[in-house]
N, C-alpha and C positions, 0 to 999 in steps of 0.2 A: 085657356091659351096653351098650357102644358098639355094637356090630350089634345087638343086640335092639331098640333106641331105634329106631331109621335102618329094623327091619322092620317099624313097624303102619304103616299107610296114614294114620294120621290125623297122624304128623310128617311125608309124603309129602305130603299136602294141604297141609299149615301151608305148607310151601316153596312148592309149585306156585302159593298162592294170592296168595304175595308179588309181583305182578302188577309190579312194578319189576326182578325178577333173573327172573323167565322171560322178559317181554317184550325183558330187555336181551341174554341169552342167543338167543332167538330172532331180535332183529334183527339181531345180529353175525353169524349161520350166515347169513341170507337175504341179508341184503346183500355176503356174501363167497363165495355161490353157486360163485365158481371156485377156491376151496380146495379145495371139498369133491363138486364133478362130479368123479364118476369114481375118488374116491380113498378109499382102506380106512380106516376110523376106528377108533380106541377110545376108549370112552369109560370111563373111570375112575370108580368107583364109581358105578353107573348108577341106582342108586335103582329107580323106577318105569318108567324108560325112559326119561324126555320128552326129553334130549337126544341120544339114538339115532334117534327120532323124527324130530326134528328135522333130524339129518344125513343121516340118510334122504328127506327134502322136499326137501332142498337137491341131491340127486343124486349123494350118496355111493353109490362100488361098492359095498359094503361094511360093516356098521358090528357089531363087538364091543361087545355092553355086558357088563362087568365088575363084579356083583355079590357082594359078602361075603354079606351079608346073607340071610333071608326075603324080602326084600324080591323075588330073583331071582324067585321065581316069579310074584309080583305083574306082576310087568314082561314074564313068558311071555303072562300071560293080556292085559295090555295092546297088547302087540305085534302077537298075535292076532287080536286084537280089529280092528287096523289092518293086516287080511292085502296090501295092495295098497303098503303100507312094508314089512312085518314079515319077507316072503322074504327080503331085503336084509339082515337084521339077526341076528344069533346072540347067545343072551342065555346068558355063563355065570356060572355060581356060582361063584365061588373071592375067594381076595386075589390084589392083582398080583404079591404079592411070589412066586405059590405057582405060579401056573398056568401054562400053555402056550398061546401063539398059531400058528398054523400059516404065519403070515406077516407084515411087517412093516407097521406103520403110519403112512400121508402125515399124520392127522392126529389127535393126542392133544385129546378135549375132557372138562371134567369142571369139576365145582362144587366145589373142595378148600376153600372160606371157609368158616371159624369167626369166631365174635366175636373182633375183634382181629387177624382173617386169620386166623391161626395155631392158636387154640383148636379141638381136635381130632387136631390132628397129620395131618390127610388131606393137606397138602401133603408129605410125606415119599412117603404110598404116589404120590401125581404126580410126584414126581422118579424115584421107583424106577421106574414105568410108560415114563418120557421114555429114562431108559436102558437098558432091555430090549425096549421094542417100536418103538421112536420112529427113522424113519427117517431117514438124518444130514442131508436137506435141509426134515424134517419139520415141519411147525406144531404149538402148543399154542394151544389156547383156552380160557383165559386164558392169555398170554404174560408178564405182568411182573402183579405188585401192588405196593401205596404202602402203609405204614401211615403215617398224618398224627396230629401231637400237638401240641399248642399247653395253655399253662396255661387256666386258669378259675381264674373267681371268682363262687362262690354261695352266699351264705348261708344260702339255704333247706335249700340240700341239707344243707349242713354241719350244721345245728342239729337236722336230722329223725333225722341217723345217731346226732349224738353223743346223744339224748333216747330213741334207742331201748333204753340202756340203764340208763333211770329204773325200769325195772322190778325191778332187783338193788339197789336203794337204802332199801326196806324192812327196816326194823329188825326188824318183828314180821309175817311173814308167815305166817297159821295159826300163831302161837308159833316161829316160826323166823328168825333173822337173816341175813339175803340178802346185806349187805355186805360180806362176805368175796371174795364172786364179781364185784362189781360193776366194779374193772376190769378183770378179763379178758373182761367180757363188751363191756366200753367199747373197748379194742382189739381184742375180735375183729369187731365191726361194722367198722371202718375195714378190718379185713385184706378186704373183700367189695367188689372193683370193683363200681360202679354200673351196669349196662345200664339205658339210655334213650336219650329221643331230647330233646336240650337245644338250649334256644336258641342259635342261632352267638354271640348278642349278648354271650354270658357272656365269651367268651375277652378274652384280656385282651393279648395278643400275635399279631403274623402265625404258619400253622403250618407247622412244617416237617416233611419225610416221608422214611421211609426205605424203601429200595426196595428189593425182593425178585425178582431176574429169575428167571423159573420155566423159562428156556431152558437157564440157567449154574448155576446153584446146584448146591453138592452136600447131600447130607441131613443129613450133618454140621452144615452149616453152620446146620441148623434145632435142631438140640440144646439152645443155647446161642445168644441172639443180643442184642447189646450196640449198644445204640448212644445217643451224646454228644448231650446236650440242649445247645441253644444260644436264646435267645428275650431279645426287646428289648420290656419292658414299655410298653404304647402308652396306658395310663392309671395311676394313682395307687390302689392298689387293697390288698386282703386275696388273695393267690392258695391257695387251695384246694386244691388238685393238679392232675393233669394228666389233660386230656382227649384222647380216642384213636378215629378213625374211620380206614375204610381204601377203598381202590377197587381195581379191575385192570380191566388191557389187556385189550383183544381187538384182537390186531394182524394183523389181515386184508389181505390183497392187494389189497382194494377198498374196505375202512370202514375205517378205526380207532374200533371205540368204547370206550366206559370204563362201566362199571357203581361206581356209587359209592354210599358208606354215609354221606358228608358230613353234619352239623348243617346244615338248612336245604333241604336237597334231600329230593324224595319219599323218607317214611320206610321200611326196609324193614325185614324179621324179622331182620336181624343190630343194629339200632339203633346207639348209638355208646354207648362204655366212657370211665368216667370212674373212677380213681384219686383218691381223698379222703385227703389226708393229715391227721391228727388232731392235727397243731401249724399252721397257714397260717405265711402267708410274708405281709412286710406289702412292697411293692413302689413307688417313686416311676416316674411316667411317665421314659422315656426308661434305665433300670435294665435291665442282665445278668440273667436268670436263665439258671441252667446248671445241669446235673445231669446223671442218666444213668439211662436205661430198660434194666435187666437183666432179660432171661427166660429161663430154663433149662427146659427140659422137663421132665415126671417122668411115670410111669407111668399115669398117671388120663386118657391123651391129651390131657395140658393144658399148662399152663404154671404155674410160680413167677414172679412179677414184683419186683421190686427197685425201687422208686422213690428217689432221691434228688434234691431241689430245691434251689440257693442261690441267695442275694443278693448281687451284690459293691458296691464301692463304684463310686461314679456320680461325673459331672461331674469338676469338678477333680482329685480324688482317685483319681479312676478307674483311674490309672498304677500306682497301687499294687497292686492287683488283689484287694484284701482280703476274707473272705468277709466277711459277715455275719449274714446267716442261714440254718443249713439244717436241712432235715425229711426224714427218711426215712421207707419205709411198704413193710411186705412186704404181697401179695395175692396170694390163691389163682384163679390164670382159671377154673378147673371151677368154684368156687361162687361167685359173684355177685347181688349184691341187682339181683332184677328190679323195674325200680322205672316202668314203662312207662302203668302204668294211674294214675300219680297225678299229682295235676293239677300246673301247670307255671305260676306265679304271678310275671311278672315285669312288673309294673306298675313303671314311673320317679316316684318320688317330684316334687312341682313344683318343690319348691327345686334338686332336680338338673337339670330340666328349664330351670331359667334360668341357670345356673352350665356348664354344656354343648353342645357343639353336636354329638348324636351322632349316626354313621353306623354303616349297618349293617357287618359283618363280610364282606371279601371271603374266600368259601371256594372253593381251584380246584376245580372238579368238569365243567369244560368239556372236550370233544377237548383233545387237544395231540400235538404233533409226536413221534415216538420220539425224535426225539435229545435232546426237551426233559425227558423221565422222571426222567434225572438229576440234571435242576438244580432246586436250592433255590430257593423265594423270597428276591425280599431279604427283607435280614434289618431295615431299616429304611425301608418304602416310604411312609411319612407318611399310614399308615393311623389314624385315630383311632375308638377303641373306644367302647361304649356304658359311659354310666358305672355303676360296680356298687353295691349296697346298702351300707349300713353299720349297725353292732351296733344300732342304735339302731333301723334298722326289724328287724331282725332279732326283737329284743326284744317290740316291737307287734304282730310278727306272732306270736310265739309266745304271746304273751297271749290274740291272738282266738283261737288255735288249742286255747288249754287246756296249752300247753307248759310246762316246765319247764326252764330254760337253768342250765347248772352256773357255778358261782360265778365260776370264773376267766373263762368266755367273755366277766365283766360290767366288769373289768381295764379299766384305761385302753387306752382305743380313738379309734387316729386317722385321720383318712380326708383325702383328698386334697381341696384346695378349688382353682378357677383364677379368675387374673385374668383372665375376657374381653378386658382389653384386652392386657393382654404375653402371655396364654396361657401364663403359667408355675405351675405349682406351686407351693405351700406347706401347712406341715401345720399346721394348728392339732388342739387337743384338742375 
């Protein structure tokens, strides 16, 4: 199913026309032209060709592209087509895991991103590539990725997921009673990451990222890959779950550029993934949240995701380390609610608008130094966030909407108010 998807020309289009990752692909080879004069390529899962192409302009000896796929002969007839590159270029059909190259390669390039980075598993067959063909002073392009996470808070989202399972709430459906199935169908929407493209304004915390060097890794290490939530809440808020966008290097001998998937930055066909937990987390500015991002692979070339969120205690109490609240949430990354064509409704009510003074969301998506890949943001850099809705438009909007919001979501609900003048917190009802 995986190669069959990857062989019609119209998922081949869909990528190419993502005008943000071929143009970023494209300037990374051109402006690092002395990578790739003179020196033998392979390109890892080559699709249609266009990055064979490409190293081929740039004055590549040489360029393998390496097709699974139908899509190989697509890529015959493209190549072709460009006989004055295409001598330069040998297009074969195989996996990397399977085939033979007749000689080693200066420079490994290839598109291994899925939603999340990782969704798909094609970074596995790009390490296995880097250690079978990959000559030991050799380049990758892409050299390093980031996946970046920071919490959210939206009520929109929250109250569309949880109402999509008002449909199992009929008693008498054609003579049939549906509430039997009603919460399995109420926790299987939540097990469905959201893909979309969200406001940065929603986050509710600076993001932090973890980093994937595609130079060093072993495959192993993609099986299975855990990593420690840490996030200092920068408003008084409901947190939702946890939002997830990614970027990677191209660490060129003359550019460094970054192709990135960022909230806020040109949108592109991998959009950003967001994790909705179906209990929130109620959060005061200046507040721990901690948890942990668990994803194990399985066979579907996807991932299992593991979410866990807590609250500890804040301020004085802080020493104690206590939790307060936490929410878990399993999600399947092969099925995800594509939620891309619906509209994105994030007007600031006026009362919040005189109660706040908000800034946008710094998200890094700029060049940065390789040595700097590593390092975290602070973790408390006196960012203040935009401030988020509360139950109560939640409520108004689902009314214009024709919604129906479940009993509990209508629970006492409290939201952060500030003093302008001390700029402190308190919660009233």
């Amino acid at each position: 199913m995986y190669f069959h998807y990857y062989g019609q020309l119209l998922h081949q289009q869909n990528m190419l026309q993502d005008y943000v990752r071929t143009g970023t692909y494209y300037a990374a080879v051109m402006e690092n032209r002395d990578d790739f004069s003179g020196r033998v390529v392979v390109d890892v899962g080559a699709g249609s060709g266009i990055l064979s192409l490409f190293a081929a302009q740039a004055g590549a000896k040489h360029v393998y592209a390496v097709e699974a796929s139908e899509m190989a002969e697509h890529a015959r007839k493209l190549i072709a087509g460009n006989s004055y590159l295409g001598e330069r270029i040998t297009v074969i059909k195989g996996k990397v895991e399977e085939i033979e190259l007749p000689e080693k390669a200066d420079i490994l390039i290839s598109e291994p991103m899925g939603t999340l980075l990782v969704n798909e598993r094609m970074l596995e067959s790009y390490v296995i590539a880097r250690d079978r063909f990959l000559a030991a002073e050799g380049k990758m392009f892409p050299a390093a990725g980031r996946i970046h996470m920071a919490p959210f808070s939206d009520e929109y989202l929250f109250v569309e997921i949880a109402n999509k399972a008002l449909f199992w709430q009929q008693g008498s459906y054609y003579g049939v009673n549906l509430t039997p199935l009603y919460e399995s169908a109420f926790q299987g929407n939540y097990s469905q990451p959201v893909v979309d493209a969200f406001d940065p304004r929603l986050l509710v915390a600076s993001p932090m990222f973890h980093v994937i060097d595609f130079t060093k890794v072993k495959e192993e290490d993609l099986y299975e890959i855990d990593i420690p939530l840490k996030f200092i809440a920068a408003v008084g808020t409901r947190v939702h779950g946890l939002a997830c966008w990614f970027d990677v290097l191209f660490n060129g001998s003359t550019v460094q550029r970054w192709l990135t998937t960022a909230p806020g930055a040109p949108t592109t066909h991998w959009y950003q993934l967001r994790c909705v937990l179906s209990q929130p987390l109620y959060v005061m500015a200046g507040q721990d949240i901690t948890g942990q991002l668990h994803m194990i692979a399985h066979n579907a070339q996807s991932y299992t995701i593991h979410l866990t969120l807590s609250t500890k205690m804040w301020g004085a109490a802080a020493e104690q380390g206590r939790i307060l609240q936490t929410s878990s949430g399993k999600f399947d990354l092969k099925e995800p609610y594509y939620r891309m064509s619906q509209s994105q409704p994030y007007t600031v009510s006026q009362d919040q608008h005189q109660s706040f003074q908000p800034q946008d969301v710094n998200i890094p998506i700029q060049d940065i130094e390789e040595s700097e890949i590593l390092e975290q943001p602070p973790q408390n850099s006196g960012l203040k966030m935009r401030p988020r809705f509360g139950m109560e438009h939640c409520i108004s909007i689902s009314q214009t909407v024709g919604l129906k919001i479940r009993p509990e979501f209508r629970t006492h609900w409290n939201r952060a108010r500030v003093d302008p003048n001390s700029n402190q917190y308190d919660w009233t009802s």
